[in-house]
N, C-alpha and C positions, 0 to 999 in steps of 0.2 A: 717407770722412768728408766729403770733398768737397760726395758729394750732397747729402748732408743737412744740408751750410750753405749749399748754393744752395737748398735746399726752404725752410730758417727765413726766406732774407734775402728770400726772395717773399714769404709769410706777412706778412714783417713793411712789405713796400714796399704789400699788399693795406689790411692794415688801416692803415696811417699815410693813404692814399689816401680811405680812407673816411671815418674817425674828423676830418680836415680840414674834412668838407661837413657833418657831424653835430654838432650843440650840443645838451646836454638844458638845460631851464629849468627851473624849481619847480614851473609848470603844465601842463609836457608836458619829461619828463625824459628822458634817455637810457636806454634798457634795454641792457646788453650782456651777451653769452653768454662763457664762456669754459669750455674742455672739457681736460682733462688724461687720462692713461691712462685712472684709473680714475673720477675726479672731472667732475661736471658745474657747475659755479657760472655764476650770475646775478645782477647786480647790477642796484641802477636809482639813478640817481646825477645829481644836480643840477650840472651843469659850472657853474653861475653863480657859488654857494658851492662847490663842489668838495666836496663832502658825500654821502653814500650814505643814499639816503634807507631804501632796503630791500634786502635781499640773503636769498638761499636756497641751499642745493646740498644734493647727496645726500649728505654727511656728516650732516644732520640727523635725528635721532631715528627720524621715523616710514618716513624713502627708505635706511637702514643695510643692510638687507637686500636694500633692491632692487638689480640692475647697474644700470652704464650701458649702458642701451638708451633706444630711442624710448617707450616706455612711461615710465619713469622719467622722461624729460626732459618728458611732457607732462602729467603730475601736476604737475613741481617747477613747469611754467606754469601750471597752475591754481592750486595754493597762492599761489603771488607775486601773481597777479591778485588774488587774496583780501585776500591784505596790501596790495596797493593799493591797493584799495576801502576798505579799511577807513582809511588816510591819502586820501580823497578824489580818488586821482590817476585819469581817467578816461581817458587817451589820452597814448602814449610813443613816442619815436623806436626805431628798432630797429637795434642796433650790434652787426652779425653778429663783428664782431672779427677780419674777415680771413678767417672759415671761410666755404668754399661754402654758400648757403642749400638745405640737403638734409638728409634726415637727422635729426641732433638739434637742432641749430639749429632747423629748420623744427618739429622737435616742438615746443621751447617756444615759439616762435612763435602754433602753433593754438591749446597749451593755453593759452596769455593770451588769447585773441581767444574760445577757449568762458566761459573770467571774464569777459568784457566789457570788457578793454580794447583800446581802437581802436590800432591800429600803425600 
């Protein structure tokens, strides 16, 4: 058990680390990723008001079937860039949330940046 709360309290010293230097605003928001077993969730969130402007994960409707894979995670970035555009947001910080940039992370990373938003 040990390890595995030296592994969270890194996790958690990573993203406190990061999340410190990163402020989202209303005209360039925060994006952040967050990944559970089987769940992918992404939020894009206004720290100024403390509000979530848009959010997506693969619990929704049309990603039910897909896994968590890289594929999955660079659709749910192209969706959210879609919902972006469509709220006018054209360019977001990006709040890995502690996880290595690899992977799923970096998948929804591309898939916003093929929607057109600048990271």
């Amino acid at each position: 058990m040990k390890r595995l709360e030296e592994k969270r309290a890194r996790w958690l010293r990573r993203k406190k680390r990061v999340r410190k230097k990163i402020l989202g605003t209303e005209s360039r928001p925060r994006l952040t990723v967050y990944k559970s077993n089987r769940r992918i969730y992404v939020q894009v969130i206004d720290d100024s008001e403390g509000r979530t402007l848009a959010s997506i994960s693969n619990l929704e409707k049309e990603f039910k079937e897909m896994k968590k894979n890289r594929e999955t995670a660079n659709r749910l970035g192209e969706v959210l860039g879609a919902r972006m555009k469509e709220l006018k947001i054209e360019r977001a910080v990006f709040d890995r949330n502690g996880y290595p940039y690899h992977g799923i992370v970096k998948a929804v990373a591309e898939g916003l940046r093929e929607a057109g938003i600048v990271i």
